[in-house]
C-alpha positions in Angstrom: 54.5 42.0 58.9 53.6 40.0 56.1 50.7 37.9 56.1 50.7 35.3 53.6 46.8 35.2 52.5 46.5 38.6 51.4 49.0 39.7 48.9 48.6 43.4 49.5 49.8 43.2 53.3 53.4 43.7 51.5 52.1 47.3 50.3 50.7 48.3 53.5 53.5 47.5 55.4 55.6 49.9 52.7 53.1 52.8 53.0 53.0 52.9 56.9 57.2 52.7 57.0 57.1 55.6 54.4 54.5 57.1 56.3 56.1 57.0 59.6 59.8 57.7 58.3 57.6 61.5 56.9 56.2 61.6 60.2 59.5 61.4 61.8 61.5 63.4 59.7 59.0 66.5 60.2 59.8 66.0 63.9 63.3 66.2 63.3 62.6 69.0 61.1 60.3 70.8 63.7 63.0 69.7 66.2 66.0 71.1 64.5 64.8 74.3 64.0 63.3 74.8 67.4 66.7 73.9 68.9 68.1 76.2 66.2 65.8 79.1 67.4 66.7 78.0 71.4 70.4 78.0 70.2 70.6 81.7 68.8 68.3 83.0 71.6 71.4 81.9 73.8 73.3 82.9 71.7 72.3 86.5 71.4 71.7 86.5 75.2 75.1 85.8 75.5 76.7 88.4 73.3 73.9 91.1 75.3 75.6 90.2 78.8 79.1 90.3 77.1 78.6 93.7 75.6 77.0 94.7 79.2 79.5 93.1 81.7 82.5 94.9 79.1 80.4 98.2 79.5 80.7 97.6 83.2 84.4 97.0 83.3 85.0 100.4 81.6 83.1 102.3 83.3 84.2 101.1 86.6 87.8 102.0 85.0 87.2 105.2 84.9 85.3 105.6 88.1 88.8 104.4 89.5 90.5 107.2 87.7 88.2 109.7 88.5 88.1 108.4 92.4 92.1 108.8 92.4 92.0 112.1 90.6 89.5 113.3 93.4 92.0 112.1 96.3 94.8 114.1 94.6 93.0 117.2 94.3 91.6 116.8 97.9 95.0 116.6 99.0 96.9 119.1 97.0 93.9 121.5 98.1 94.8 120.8 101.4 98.7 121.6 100.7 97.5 125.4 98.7 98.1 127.3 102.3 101.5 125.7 103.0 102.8 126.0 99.0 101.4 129.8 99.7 103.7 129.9 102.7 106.5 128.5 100.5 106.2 130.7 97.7 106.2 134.3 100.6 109.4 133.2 101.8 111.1 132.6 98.5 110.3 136.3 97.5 111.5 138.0 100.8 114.5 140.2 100.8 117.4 138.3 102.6 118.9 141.6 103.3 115.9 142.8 105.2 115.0 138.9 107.3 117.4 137.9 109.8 118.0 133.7 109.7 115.9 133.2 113.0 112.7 134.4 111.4 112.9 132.4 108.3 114.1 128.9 110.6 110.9 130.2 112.3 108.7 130.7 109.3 110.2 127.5 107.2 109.2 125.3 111.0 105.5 127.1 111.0 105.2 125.7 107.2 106.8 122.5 107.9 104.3 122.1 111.3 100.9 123.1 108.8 102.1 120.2 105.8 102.4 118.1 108.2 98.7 119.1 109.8 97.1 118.9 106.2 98.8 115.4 105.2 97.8 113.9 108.4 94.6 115.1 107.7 94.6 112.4 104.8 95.5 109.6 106.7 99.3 110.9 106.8 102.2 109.2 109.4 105.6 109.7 110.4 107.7 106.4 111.6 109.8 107.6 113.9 110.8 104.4 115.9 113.8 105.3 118.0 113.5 103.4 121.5 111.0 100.8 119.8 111.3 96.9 118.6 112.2 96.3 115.1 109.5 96.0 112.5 110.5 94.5 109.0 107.3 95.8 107.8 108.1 99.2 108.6 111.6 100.0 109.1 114.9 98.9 107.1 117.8 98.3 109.1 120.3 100.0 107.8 123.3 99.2 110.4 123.6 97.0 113.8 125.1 98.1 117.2 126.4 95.8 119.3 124.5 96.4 123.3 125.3 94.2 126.6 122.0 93.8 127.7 119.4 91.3 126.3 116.4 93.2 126.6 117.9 95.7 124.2 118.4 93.2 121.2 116.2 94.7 118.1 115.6 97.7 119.5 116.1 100.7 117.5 118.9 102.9 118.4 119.2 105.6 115.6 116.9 106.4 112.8 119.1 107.8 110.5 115.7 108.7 108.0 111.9 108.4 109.2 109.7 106.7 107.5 106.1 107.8 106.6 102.8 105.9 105.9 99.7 106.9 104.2 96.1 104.7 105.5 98.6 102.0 106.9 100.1 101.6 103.7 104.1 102.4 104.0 105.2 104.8 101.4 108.9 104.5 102.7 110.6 102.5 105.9 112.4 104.1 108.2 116.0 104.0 108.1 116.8 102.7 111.4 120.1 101.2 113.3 119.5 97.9 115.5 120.7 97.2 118.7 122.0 93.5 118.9 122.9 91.4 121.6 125.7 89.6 122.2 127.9 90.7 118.8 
């Protein structure tokens, strides 16, 4: 603002401008580097969480491993009495064992593996005389049957199936009944 009676209003005018573009430019200055200081704050804050949440992937990794390493041993452990069985019988004399006694002894070891693995959350599928599951059994053949409420029941089961915790490890081989073929 210029006023017209005093010649120096010109200057003063110049010097305030000047005075306030210092005044803003230390703000932005003050500003910038306050912002700069917020931005690697962040910054390093975000490199500390990445470093910690990668630390936490690999460790729970190998708790994983180490869990799944546990199971195995718990369950081979449980096995050591039957492979003991096993390896008795494949050191006995066949000249001095008649074939009864080692059916017998082969039936005892078979009965205690399947003890132990059942102990583990361990099942036979054995569904001969039940419906058809897809989720459990693979049908392997059809046979044809003259009465309806025999259609998708299983007739043979040519190979059981086992599970392990409800999780099937192999179907059961299975032959279908079908009506009206």
């Amino acid at each position: 603002m210029t006023d017209p009676r005093n010649p120096m209003s010109d200057h003063t005018t110049d010097e305030n401008a000047d005075q306030a573009t210092v005044d803003a430019s230390e703000i932005t200055t003050d500003s910038a580097s306050a912002v700069q200081r917020e931005l690697d704050t962040l910054n390093d804050r975000y490199l500390r969480l990445a470093a910690e949440y990668d630390n936490f992937r690999r460790r729970a990794v190998k708790e994983r491993q180490e869990a799944g390493w546990r199971a195995q041993g718990e369950l081979v452990r449980g096995m050591l009495d039957a492979i003991d069985d096993i390896t008795r019988f494949a050191h006995v004399d066949p000249t001095l064992v008649d074939a009864k006694t080692v059916v017998d002894g082969v039936l005892m070891v078979e009965k205690k593996m399947f003890k132990s693995l059942a102990g583990h959350g361990f099942e036979t599928i054995d569904p001969t005389g039940h419906a058809f599951d897809p989720a459990q059994h693979e049908a392997v053949s059809t046979m044809p049957t003259d009465v309806a409420e025999e259609d998708a029941i299983v007739a043979v089961t040519f190979q059981v199936g086992y599970m392990i915790n409800g999780h099937v490890l192999r179907p059961a081989r299975v032959v279908v009944k079908q009506y009206g073929q």
